[in-house]
Backbone bond lengths (Angstrom), bond angles and torsions (degrees), N, CA, C in turn:
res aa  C-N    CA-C-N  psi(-1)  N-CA   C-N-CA  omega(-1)  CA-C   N-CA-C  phi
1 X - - - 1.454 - - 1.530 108.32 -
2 X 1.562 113.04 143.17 1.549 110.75 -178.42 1.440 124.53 -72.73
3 X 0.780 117.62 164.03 2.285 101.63 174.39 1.698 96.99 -79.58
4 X 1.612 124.90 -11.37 1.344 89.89 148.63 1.448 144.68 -118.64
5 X 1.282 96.91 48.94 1.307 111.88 -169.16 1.317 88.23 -116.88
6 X 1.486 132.96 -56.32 1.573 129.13 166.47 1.464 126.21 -49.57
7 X 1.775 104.37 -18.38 1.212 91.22 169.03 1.233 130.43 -102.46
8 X 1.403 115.25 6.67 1.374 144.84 169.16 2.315 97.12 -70.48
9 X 0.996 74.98 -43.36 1.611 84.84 -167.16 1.800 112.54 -61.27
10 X 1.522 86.00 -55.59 1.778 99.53 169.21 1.845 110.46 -54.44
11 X 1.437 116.16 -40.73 1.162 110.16 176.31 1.272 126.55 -72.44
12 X 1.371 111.11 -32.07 1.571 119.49 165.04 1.675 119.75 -38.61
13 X 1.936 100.37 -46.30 1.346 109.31 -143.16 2.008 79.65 -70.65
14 X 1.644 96.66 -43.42 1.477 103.03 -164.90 1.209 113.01 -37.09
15 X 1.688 125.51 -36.06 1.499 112.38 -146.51 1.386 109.19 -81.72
16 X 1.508 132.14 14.06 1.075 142.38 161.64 1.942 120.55 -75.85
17 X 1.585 105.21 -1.40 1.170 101.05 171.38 1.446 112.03 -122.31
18 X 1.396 115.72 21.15 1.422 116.97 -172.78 1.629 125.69 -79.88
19 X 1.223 94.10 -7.14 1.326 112.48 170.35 1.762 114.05 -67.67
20 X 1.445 106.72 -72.37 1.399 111.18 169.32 1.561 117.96 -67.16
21 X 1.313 123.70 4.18 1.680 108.83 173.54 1.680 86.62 -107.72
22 X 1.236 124.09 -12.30 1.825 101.29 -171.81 2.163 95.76 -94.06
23 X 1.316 85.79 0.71 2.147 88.93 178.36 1.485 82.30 -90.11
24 X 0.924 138.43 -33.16 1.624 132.88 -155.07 1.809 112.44 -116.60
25 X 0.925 106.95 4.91 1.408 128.71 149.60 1.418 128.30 -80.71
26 X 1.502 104.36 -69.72 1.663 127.08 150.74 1.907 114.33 -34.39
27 X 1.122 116.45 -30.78 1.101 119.82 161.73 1.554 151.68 -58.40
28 X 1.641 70.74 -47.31 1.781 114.09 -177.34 2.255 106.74 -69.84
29 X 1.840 88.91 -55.71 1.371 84.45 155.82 1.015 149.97 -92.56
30 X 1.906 114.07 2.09 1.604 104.60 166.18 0.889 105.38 -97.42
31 X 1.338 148.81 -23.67 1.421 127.23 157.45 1.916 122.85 -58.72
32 X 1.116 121.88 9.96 1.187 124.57 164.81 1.887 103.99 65.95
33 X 1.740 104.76 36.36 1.443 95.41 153.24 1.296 160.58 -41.53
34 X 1.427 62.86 -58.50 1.696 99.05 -166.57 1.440 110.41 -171.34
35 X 1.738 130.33 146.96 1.340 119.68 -162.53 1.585 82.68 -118.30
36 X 1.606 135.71 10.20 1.236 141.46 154.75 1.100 128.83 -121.12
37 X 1.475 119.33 56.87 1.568 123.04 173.06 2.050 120.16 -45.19
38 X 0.957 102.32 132.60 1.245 103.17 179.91 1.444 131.40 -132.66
39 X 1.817 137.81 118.68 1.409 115.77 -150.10 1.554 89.49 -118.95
40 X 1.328 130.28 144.05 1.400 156.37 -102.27 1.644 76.82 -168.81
41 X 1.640 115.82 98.14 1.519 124.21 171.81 1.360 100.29 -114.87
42 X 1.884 119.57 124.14 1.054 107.71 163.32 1.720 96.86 -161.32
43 X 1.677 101.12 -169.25 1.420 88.21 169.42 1.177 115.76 -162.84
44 X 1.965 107.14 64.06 1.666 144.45 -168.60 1.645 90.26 -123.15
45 X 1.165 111.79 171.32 1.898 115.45 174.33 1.954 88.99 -94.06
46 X 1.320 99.12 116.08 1.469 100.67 160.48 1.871 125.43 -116.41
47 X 0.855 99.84 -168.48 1.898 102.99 -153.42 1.973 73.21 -130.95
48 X 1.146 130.72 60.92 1.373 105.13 169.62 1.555 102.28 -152.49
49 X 1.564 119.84 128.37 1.596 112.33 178.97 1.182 137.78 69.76
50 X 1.178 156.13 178.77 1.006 158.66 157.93 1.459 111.56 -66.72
51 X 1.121 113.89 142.79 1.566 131.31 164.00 1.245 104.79 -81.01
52 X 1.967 119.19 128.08 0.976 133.98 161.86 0.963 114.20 -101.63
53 X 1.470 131.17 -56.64 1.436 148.13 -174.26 1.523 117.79 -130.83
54 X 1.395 91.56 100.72 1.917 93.86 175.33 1.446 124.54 -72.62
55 X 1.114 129.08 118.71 1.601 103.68 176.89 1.725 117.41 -82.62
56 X 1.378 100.89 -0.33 1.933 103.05 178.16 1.576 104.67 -84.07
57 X 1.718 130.17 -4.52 1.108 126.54 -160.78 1.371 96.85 -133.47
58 X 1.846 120.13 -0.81 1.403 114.08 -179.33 1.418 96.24 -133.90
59 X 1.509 101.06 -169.20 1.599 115.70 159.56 1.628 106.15 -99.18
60 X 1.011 109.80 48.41 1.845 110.37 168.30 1.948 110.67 -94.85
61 X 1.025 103.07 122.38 1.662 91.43 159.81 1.274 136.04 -65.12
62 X 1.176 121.09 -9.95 1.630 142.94 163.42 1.645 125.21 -121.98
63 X 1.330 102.79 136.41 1.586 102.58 170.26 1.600 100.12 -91.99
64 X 1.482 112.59 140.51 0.978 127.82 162.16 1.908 131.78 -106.45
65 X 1.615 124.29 138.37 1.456 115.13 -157.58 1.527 82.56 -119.30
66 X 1.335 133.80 157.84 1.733 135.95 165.26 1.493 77.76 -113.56
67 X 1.512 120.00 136.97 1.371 156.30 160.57 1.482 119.63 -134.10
68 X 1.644 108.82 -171.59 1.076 115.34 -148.18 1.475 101.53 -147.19
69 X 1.397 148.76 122.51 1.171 156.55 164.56 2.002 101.65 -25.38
70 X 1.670 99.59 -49.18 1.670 119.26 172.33 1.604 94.82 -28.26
71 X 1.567 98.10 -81.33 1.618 115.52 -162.34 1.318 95.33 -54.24
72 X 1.042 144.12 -57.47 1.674 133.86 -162.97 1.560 95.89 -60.56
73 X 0.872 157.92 -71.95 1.069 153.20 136.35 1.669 110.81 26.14
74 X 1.020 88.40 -92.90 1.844 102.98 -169.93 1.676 99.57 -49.88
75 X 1.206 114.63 -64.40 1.703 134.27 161.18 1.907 101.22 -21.42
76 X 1.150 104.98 -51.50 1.581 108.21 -171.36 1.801 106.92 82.57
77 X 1.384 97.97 27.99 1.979 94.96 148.95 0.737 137.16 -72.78
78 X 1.338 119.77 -17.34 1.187 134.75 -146.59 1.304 96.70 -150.63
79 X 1.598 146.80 117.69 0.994 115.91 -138.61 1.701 80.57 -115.92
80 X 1.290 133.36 179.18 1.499 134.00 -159.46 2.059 96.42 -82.15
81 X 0.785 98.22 -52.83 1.765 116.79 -167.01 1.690 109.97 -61.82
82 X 1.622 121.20 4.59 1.270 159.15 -134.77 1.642 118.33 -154.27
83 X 1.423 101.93 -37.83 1.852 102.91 163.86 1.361 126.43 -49.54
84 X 1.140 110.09 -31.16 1.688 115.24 -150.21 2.168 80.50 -82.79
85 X 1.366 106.93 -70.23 1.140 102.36 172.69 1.646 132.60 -52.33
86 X 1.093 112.45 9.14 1.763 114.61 173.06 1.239 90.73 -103.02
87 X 1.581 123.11 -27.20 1.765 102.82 -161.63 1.328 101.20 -98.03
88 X 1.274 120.48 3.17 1.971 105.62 170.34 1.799 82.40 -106.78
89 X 1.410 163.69 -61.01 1.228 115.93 164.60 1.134 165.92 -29.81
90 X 1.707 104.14 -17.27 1.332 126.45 -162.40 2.490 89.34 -85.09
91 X 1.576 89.45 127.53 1.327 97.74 149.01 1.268 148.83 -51.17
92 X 1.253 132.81 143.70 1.773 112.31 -178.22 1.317 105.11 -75.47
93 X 2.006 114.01 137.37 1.516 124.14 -167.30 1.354 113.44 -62.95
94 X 1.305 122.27 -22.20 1.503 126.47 -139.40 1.988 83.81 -104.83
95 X 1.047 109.26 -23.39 1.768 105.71 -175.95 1.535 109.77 -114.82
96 X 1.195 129.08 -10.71 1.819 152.77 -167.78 1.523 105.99 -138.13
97 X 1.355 99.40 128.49 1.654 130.74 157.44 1.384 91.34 -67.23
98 X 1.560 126.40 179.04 1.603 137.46 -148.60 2.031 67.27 -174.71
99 X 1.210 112.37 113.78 1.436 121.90 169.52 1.660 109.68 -111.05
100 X 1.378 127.73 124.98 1.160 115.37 168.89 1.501 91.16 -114.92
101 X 1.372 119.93 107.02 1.819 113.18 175.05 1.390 109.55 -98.24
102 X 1.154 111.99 155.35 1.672 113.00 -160.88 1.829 84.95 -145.34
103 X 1.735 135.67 107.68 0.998 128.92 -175.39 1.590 101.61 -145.68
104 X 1.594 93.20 -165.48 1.834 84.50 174.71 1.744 113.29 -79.57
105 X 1.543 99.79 5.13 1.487 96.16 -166.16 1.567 106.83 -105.20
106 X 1.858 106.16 23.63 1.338 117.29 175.69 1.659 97.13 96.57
107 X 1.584 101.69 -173.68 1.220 108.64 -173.87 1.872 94.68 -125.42
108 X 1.846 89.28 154.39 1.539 92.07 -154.81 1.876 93.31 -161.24
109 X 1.339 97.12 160.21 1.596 96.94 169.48 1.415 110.14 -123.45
110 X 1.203 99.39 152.27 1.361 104.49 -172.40 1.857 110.30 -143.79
111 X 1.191 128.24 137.18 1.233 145.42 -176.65 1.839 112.68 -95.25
112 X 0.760 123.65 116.70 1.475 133.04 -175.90 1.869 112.63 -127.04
113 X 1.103 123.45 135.05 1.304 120.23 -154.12 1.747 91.64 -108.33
114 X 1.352 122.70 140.81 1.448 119.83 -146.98 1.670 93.67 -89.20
115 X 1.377 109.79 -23.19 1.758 115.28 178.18 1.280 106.59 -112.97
């Protein structure tokens, strides 16, 4: 199978959580988080965001983290000299998921449209 045919697949499985990442998005910007919420899908133990969805405590195939362009930042994912260019890529939050996928097919971002 190709990595984009698997990654077609991984996105498929995702769109079953788009409900609770666009409540937890919606969150992110009315409380004046962050105007780049970002959710961190994987399923390694990571050090990043909040835990939304565990998959060691559910039946999810992925754990999911709600983050922040901020934290990638501070974290050094995102490296500082590199912001300016994530934020004219970055999708509008309120109509787009903010995907940070972390798999065997590497780590990658990905944009998913919430409708």
């Amino acid at each position: 199978m190709s990595s984009t045919e698997r990654l077609f697949l991984v996105e498929k499985e995702l769109k079953q959580y788009l409900p609770i990442l666009n409540q937890a998005s919606a969150s992110i910007l009315d409380n004046e988080i962050s105007k780049y919420p970002i959710f961190v899908v994987h399923k390694e133990e990571i050090k990043v965001g909040i835990n939304i969805i565990d998959r060691i405590t559910t039946t999810a195939n992925w754990s999911i983290e709600a983050s922040t362009l901020e934290e990638f930042v501070v974290k050094n994912l995102i490296h500082q000299s590199k912001v300016e260019e994530f934020r004219k890529t970055y999708k509008d939050p309120k109509e787009f998921v903010c995907i940070f996928l972390i798999s065997d097919m590497g780590a990658q971002f990905i944009f998913m449209a919430f409708s």
